[in-house]
Each structure stands twice: as C-alpha cells, then as structure tokens.
LUMDO-852141 format. One record per residue: x, y, z of N, C-alpha, C, CB in turn. Coordinates in steps of 0.001 Angstrom, whole numbers, plus 500000, padded with zeros to 6 digits. Glycine has a CB too. Layout:
% residues N
XYZXYZXYZXYZ...
***
This chain:
% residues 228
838742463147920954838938462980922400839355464318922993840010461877922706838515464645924310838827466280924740839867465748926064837046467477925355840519466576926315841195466444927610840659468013928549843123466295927261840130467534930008840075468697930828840568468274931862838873469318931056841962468827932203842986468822933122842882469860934208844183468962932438842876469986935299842600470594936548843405469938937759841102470514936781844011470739938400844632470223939993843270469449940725845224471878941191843619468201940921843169467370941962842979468443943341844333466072942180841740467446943729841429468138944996842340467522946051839880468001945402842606466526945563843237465486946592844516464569945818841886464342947158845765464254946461846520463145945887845783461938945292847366462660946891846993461915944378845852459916944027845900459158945195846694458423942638845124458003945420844675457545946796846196456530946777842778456618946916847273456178945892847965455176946008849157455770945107847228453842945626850170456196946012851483456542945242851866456168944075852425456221945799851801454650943820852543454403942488852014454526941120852959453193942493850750455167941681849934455982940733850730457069939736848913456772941629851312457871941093851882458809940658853245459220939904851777459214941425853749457973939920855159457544939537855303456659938262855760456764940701855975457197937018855908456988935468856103455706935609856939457733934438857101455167936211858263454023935890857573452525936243859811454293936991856725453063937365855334452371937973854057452012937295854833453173938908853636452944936447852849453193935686852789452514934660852886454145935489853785452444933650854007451542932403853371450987932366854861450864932119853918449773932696853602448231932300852074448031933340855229446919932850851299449384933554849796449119933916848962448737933666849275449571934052848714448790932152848034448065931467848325446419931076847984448813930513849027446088931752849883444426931064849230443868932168852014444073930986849002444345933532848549443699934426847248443519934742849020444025935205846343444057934326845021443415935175844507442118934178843534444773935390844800442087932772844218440854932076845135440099932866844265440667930338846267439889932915846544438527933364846352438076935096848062438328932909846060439295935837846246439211937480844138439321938067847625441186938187843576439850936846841609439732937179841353439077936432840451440925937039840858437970937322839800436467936404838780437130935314838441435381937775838434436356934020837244437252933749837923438776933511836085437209935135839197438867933316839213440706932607838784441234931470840454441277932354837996440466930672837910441388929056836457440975929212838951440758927252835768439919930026834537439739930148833826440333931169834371438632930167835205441270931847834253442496932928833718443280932389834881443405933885834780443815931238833995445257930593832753444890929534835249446293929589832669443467928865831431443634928355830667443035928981831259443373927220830772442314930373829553442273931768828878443851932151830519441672933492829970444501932321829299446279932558828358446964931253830873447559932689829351446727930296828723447757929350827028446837928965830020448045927667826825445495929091825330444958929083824598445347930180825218443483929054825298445692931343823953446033932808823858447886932477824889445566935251824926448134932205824794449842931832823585449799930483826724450677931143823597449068929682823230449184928417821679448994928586823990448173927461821393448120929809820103447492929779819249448839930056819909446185930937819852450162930732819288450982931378819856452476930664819566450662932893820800452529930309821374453929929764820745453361927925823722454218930126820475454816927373820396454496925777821612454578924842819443455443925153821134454254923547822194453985922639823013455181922910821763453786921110822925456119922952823910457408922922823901458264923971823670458279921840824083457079925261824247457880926661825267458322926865824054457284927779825646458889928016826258459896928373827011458762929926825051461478928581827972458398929795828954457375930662829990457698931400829556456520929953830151457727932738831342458606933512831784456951933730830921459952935210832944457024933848834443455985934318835086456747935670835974455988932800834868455910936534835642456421937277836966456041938305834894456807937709838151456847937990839182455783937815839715455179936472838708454752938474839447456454935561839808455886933736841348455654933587839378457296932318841908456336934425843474456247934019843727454625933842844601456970935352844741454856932559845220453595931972844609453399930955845143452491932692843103453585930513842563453423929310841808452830928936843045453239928714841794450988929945841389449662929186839842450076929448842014447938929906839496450238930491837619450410930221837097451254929325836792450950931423837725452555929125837443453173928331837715452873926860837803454053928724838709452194926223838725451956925042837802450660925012840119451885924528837661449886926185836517448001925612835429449027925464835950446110927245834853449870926277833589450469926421833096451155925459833530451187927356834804451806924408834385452825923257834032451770922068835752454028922779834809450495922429834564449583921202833206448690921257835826448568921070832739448740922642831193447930922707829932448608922544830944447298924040830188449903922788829264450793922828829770452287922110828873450865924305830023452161920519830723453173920305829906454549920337831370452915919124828316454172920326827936455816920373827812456560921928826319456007919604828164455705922791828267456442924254829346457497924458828555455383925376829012459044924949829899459820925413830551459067926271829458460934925898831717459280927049832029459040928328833128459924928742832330457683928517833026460053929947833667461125930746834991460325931666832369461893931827836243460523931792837215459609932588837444460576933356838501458895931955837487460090934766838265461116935423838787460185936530837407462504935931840216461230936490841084460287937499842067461015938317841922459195936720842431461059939509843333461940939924844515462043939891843248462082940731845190460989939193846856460641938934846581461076937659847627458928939110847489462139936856847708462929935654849273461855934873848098464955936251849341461096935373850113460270935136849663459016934255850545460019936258848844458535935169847305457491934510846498457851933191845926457578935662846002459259933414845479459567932522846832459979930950844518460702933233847893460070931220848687460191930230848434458205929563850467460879930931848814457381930431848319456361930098847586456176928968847799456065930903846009456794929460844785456305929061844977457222927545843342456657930254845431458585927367845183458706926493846327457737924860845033460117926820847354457107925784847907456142924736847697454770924265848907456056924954846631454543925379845460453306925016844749453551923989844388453021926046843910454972924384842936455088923399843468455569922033841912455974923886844817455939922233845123456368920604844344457154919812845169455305919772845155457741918491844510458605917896843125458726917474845063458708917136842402457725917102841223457625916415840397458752916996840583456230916533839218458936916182838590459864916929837305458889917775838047461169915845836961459590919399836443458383919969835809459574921186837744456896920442834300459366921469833775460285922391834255460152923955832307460142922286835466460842924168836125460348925057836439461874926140837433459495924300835933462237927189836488463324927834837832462600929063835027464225928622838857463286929412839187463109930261839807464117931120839627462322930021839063464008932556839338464863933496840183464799934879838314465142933714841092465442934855842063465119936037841525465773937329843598465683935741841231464802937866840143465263939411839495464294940064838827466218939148838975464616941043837569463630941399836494463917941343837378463184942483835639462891941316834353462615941073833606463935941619833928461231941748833688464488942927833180465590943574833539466561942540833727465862945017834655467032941856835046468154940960834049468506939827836365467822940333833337467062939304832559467636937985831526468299938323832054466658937009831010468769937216829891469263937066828520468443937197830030469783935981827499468808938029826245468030938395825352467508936870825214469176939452825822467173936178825301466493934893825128465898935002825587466267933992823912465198934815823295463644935035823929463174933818821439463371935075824638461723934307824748460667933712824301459661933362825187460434933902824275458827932650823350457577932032823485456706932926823716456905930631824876456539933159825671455280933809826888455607934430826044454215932798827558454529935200828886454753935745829417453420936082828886455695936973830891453291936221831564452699935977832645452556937405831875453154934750832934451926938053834179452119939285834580450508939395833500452890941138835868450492938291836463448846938394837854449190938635836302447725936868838530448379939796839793448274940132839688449219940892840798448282939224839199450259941801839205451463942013839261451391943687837993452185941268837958451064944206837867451009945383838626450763946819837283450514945238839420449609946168840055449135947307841562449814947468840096447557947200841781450963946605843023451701947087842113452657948302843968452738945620840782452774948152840032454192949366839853453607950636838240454886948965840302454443951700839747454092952680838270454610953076840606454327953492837544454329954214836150454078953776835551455890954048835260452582954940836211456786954388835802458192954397835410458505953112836837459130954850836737458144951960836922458317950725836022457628949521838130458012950657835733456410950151834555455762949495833352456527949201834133454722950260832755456908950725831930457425950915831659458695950222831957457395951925832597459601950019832914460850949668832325460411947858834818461342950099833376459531947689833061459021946191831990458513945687833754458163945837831046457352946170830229456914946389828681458036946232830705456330947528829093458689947022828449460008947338828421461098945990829336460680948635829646460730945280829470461962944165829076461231942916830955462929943850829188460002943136829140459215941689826776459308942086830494456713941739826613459020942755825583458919942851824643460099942953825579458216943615825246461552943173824344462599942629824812463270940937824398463869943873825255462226940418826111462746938957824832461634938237828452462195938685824058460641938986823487459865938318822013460328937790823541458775939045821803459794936448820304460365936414818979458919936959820015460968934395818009459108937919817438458514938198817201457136937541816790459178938334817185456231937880817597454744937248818352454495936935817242454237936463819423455350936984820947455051936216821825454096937128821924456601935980822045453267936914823370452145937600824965452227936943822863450317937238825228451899938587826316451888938653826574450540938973826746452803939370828212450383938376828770448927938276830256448890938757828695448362936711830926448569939890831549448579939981832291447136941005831420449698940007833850447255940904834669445725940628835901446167941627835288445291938623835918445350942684837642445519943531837806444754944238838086446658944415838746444571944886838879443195945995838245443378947367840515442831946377837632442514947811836130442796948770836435441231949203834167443252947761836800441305950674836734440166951114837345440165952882837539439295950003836868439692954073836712439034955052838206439963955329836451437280954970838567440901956460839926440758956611840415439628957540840411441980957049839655438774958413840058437424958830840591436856957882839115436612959292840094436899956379840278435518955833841752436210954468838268434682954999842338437687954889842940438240954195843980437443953565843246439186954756844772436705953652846341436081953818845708434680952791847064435607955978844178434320953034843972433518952343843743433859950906843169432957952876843003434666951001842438435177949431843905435973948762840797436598949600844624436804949475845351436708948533846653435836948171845519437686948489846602434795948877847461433755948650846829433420947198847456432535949857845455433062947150844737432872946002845388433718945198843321433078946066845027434881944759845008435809944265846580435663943313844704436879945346847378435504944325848657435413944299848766434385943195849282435095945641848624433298943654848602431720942665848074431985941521847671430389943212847204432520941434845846432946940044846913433656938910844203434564940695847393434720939330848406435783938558849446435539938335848668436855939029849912434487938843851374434179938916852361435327939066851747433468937720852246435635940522853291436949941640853262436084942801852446438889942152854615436649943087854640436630945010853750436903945588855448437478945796853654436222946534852258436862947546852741438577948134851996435535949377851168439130947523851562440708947430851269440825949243850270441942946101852812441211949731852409441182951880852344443095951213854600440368953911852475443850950574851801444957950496850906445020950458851924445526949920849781444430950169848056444790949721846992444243950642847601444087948195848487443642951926847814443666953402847283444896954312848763443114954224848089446011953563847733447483954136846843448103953265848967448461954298846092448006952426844903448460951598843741448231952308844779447790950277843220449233952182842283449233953122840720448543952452842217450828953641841051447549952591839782446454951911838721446174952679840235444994951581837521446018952539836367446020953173835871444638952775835469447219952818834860444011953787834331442760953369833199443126952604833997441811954483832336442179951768831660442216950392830311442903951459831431440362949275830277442219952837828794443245953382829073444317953590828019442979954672830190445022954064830618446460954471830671447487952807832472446294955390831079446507952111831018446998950530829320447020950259831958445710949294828943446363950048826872446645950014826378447627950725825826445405950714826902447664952296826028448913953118826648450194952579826203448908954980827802450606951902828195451501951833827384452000950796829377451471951818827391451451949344826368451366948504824828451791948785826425450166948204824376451319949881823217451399950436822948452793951043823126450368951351824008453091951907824423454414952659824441455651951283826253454155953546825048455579950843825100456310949561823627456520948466826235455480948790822883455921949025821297456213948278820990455286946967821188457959947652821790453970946731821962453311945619820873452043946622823855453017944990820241451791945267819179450135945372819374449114944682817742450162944984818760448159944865818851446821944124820712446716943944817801446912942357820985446225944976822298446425944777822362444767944679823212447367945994823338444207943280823469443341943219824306442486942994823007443324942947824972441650943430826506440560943525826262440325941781826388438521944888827543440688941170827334439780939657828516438982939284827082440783938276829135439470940143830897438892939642831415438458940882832162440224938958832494437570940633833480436866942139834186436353941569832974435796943309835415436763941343836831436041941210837888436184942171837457436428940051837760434809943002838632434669943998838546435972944543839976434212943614840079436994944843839979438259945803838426439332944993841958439312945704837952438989943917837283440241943547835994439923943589837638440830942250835152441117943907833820441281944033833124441835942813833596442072945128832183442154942304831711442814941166830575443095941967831564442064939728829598444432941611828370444769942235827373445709940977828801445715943747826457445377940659825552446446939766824566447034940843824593445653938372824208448568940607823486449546941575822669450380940770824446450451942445821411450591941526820599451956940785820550452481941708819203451990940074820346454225941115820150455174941635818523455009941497820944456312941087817926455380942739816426455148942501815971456252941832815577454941943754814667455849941799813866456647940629813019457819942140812368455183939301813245459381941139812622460380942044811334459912942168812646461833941571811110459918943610809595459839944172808369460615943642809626460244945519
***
C-alpha cells in the first residue's frame, strides 16, 4: 500500500472529518445506520466489474475510513485502486482498516481535481455527496469524469431525497439506525434524486441508472460515454 499525501486544495467539505475524536468510531457507523451496507460494496464492485477488467485500475472517492476500499480489495483483489480524500485524518483511518497485508492500494490526500489525468477503469463515490454543496459536486463530478476511460462507470450512493419531504425521510432514517433524529443533517446540503441525475447528466455521464434506495439513500450507476 503507497501513501501520496499532499495539502488539499480545499478543507474537507464537513468538519468532523477533521477532528480524531469524531473520527473513531467511523467505521462502526455506516453498517448499522445504511440499509444494504456490505451489499453496497459488492452491488458496485459487480456494475464496475461488468465494464472495468480483471486488473483495472479503480479510483474511490472519498476512501477515508477504509470500508470500500478493503470490501473492494477483498472482491476484486487484482484491481489497483487509488483513495483519495481530503481529511488526512480519514485517510489515517483507512490506512488502519486496510492493515498491514500487502494490498494494491494508493492513497491520496486531495481532491479528485488534484490527480493526475489517468484514465481509470472505474469509480466509486459512496457516502460522499451529500456533505457537497452543488458548486462542489459539480467541480467533483466534473473531475471524476475526465479521470474516466471511455465506458468506464461510475457508481455512486448518498442521501438524495425531496427537501419538502426532509423531516420525513430522516425521521426514517433515524428509526432505521437507531439515533435521535439527526436536526443537524437538516443543514446538508441534499439534493432531490432528479437534481442528483441532471447533475450526472451535466457532467457528461449516460445511461444513468437508479440501482439502490434505502429509505434516505439513493444509489446511481453512470458511464462515461464512449469517444465519438
């Protein structure tokens, strides 16, 4: 596993990113608080798989913490993959998920705009989105999709839903995980599941397609089209 560490262009999009004490117990939470959590990552790594080859080349984006990257190293162990994340905090995380073994694992402290224009097989953006507001999407959206190599899809997972119907879903949400109703994640800047598609769309991605829905979460698979 390589580590390439670099100053962020930008803060992480969500403070408690940035804060150890916060951080911990990060990994304890999405299996029990996302429906379907251990059957997201091998839902992705089969729509990535259908289209990237045995020994593609896989960016994560948003790796901090570890868990996609270690289900992904264990479902698909001959895939490179690249993590990059802008909390250096996260990525301390991820590299104690993935543990010593040896495992084709880069991780880069930055954003998506920072790497290098290397076409990728595939890509990855779960849990990620709904800390960005929609400049930042776009920005992201935008870099994940010229990092892609023609046909390559992207798959990505966050809470996507109606802000009319906000107070409801995460009341859900709430009940599902067993927490207080989070009145913080009323200020996240969440987009409804059509404003989430056009952005996708806006960004030069096709066949964009609904695969997942658990209560607050959306799931979406995307190709980068094929050069004309």
């Amino acid at each position: 596993m390589e580590d390439r560490f670099r100053k962020a262009a930008r803060p992480a999009p969500c403070d408690p990113f940035a804060d150890a004490a916060s951080v911990a117990g990060y990994a304890e939470r999405p299996p029990r608080q996302v429906p379907g959590f251990a059957d997201l990552h091998r839902m992705a790594a089969l729509l990535l798989a259908e289209h990237a080859p045995p020994d593609g080349r896989v960016l994560i984006v948003g790796a901090g913490g570890g868990l996609e990257l270690k289900a992904l190293a264990e479902l698909q162990p001959a895939w490179r993959m690249t993590g990059v994340d802008p909390s250096a905090v996260m990525l301390d995380l991820a590299r104690k998920t993935l543990g010593e073994g040896p495992r084709a694992v880069d991780l880069v402290h930055g954003t998506v705009e920072e790497l290098p224009l290397e076409p990728f097989d595939g890509a990855t953006c779960i849990l990620v989105m709904h800390f960005l507001d929609e400049d930042t999407r776009r920005e992201t959206l935008a870099g994940v999709h010229a990092r892609l190599r023609p046909g390559a899809r992207l798959v990505l997972v966050h809470h996507s839903f109606d802000r009319g119907e906000a107070s409801t879903w995460l009341a859900r949400y709430a009940a599902y995980a067993g927490v207080p109703y989070p009145h913080g994640m009323l200020a996240l800047p969440v987009l409804s599941p059509d404003e989430d598609e056009a952005l996708l769309r806006a960004a030069g991605f096709e066949d964009v397609d609904l695969f997942y829905a658990g209560f607050s979460f959306r799931g979406w698979v995307a190709v980068r089209p094929q050069t004309p």
